[in-house]
C-alpha positions in Angstrom: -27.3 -16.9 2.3 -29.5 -14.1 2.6 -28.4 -10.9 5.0 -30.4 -13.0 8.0 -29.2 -15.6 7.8 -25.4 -14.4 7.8 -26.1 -12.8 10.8 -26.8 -15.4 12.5 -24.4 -17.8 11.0 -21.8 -15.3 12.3 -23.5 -15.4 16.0 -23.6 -19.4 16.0 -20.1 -19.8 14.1 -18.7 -17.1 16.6 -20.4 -19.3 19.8 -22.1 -15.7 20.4 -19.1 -13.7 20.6 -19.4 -11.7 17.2 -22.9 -9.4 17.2 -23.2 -7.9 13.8 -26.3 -5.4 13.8 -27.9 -5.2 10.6 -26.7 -1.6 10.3 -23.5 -2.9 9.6 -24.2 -5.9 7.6 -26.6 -4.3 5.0 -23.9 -1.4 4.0 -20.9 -4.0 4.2 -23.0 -6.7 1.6 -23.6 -3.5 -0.7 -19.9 -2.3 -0.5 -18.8 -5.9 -1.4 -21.2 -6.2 -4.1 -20.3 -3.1 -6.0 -16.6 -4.2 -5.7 -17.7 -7.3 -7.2 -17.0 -8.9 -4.3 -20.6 -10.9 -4.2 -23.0 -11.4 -6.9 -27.0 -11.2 -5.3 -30.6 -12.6 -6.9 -33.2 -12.1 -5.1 -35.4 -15.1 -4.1 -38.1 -16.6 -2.1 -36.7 -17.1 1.6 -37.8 -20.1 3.1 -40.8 -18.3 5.2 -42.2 -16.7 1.6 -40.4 -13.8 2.4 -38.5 -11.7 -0.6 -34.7 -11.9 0.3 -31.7 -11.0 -1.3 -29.1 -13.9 -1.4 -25.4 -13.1 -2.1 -22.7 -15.4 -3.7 -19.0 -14.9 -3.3 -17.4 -14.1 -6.7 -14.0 -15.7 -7.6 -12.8 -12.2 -6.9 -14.8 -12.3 -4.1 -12.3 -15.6 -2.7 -9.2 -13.4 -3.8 -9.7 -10.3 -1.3 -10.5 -12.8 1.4 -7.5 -14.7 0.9 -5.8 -11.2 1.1 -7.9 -9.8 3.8 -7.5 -13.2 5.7 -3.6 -12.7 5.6 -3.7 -9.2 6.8 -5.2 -10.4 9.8 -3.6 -12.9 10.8 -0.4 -11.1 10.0 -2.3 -8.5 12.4 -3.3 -11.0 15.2 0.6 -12.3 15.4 1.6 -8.8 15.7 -0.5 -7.9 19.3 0.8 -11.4 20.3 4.0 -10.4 19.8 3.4 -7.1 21.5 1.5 -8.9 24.5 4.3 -11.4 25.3 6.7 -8.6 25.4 8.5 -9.5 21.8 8.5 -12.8 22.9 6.3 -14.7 20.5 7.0 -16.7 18.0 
């Protein structure tokens, strides 16, 4: 996908609930990229329009994986703090 278009397949995926502004996006693609987290071509969008299209890179999948696992190690951690050390 090109930046567009992740933005808003994050706003559909997210039923409108996640808003990235494109001064976000464009620094975060950039960071990734020279971590070599996504490769990027450039191409013709499908309006004619120059785009930059990004690809995640095998070490790309790896820090999600990690990234994915902090978080939800992250998101049991407030559940367990807003049930009172309750959850499971």
């Amino acid at each position: 996908m090109h930046g567009f278009e992740l933005l808003n397949w994050v706003r559909h995926t997210s039923d409108e609930q996640l808003i990235l502004e494109e001064g976000a996006l464009y620094p975060a693609l950039h960071r990734m990229e020279s971590r070599g987290w996504l490769d990027a071509k450039w191409a013709i969008s499908d309006k004619g329009r120059r785009a930059k299209y990004y690809r995640v890179t095998p070490e790309g999948r790896r820090a999600l994986a990690r990234a994915q696992q902090g978080w939800m190690d992250y998101v049991h951690a407030v559940a367990q703090v807003m049930a009172g050390g309750s959850a499971s």
